[in-house]
C-alpha positions as MATLAB code, in Angstrom:
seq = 'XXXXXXXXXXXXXXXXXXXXXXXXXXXXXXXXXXXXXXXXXXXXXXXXXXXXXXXXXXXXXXXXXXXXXXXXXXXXXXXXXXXXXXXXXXXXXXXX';
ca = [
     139.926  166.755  124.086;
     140.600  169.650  126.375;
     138.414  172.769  125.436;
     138.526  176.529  125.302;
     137.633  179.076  128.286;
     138.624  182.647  127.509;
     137.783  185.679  128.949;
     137.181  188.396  126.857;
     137.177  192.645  128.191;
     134.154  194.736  126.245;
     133.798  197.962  127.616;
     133.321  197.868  131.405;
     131.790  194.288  131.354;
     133.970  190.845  131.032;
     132.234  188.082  129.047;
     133.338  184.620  129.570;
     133.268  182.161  126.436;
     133.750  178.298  126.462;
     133.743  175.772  123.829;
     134.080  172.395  124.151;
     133.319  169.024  122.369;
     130.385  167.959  122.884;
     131.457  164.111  122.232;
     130.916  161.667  119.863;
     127.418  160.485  120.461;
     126.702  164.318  120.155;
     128.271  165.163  117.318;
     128.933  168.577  118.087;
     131.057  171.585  119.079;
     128.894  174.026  121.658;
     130.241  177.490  122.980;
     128.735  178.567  125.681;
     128.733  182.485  126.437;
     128.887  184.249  129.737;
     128.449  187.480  131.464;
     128.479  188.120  135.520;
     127.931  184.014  135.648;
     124.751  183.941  133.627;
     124.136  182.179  130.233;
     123.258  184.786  127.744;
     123.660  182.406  124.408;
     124.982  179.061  123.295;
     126.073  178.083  120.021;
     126.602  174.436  118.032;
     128.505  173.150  114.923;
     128.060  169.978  113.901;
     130.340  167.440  112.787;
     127.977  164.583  111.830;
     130.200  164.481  108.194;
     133.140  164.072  109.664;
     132.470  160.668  111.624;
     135.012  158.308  110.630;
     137.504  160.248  109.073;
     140.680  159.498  110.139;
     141.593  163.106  111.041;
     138.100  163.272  113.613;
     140.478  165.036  116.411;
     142.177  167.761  114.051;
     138.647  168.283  112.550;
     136.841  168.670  115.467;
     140.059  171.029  117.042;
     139.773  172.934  114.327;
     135.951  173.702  114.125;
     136.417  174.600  118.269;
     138.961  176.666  117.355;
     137.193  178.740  114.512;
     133.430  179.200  116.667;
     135.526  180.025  119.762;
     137.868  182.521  118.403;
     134.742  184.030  115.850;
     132.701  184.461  118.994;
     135.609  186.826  120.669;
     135.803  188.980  117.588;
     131.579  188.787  117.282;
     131.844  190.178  121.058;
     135.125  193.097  120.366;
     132.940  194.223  117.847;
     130.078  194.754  120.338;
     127.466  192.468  118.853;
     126.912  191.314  122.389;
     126.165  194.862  123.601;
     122.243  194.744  123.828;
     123.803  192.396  127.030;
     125.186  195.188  128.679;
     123.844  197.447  131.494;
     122.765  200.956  131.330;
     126.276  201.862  133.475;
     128.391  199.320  131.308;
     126.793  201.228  128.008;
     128.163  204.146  129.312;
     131.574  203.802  128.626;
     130.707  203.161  124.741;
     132.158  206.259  122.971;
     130.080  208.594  121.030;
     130.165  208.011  117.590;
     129.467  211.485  115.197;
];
């Protein structure tokens, strides 16, 4: 099953975010997130309780779906900004 790879604008810096299906014998879903090429945090959802149901593919589609697309909104809402640099921070607008 063909994953996700989306890149995502925050600020001045461009994260990159891919999920994917880990496969069978590992039983999971893992996004992977990106920024300037390096691997600032991974994250899995297992879907050991769905073995052998005959909707496996939709199940596992829709669990990528759902960590991939809650990991853009976690990063629009800037819970990825401790990643930034000082000169990427500096385009966050003041709040007050």
């Amino acid at each position: 099953m063909p994953g996700f790879n989306t890149e995502i604008k925050r600020l001045a810096a461009v994260f990159h975010v891919q999920t994917q299906d880990v496969g069978p014998s590992a039983r999971c879903v893992e996004s992977l997130i990106y920024k300037s090429g390096r691997l600032l945090s991974s994250r899995k959802a297992d879907y050991t309780s769905s073995l052998g149901s005959p909707n496996l593919p939709a199940r596992v589609r829709e669990i990528m779906e759902e960590q991939h697309n809650g990991i853009l909104r976690e990063i629009a809402e800037g819970r990825f900004d401790h990643f930034l640099t000082p000169e990427e921070r500096r385009s966050i607008p003041d709040e007050g």
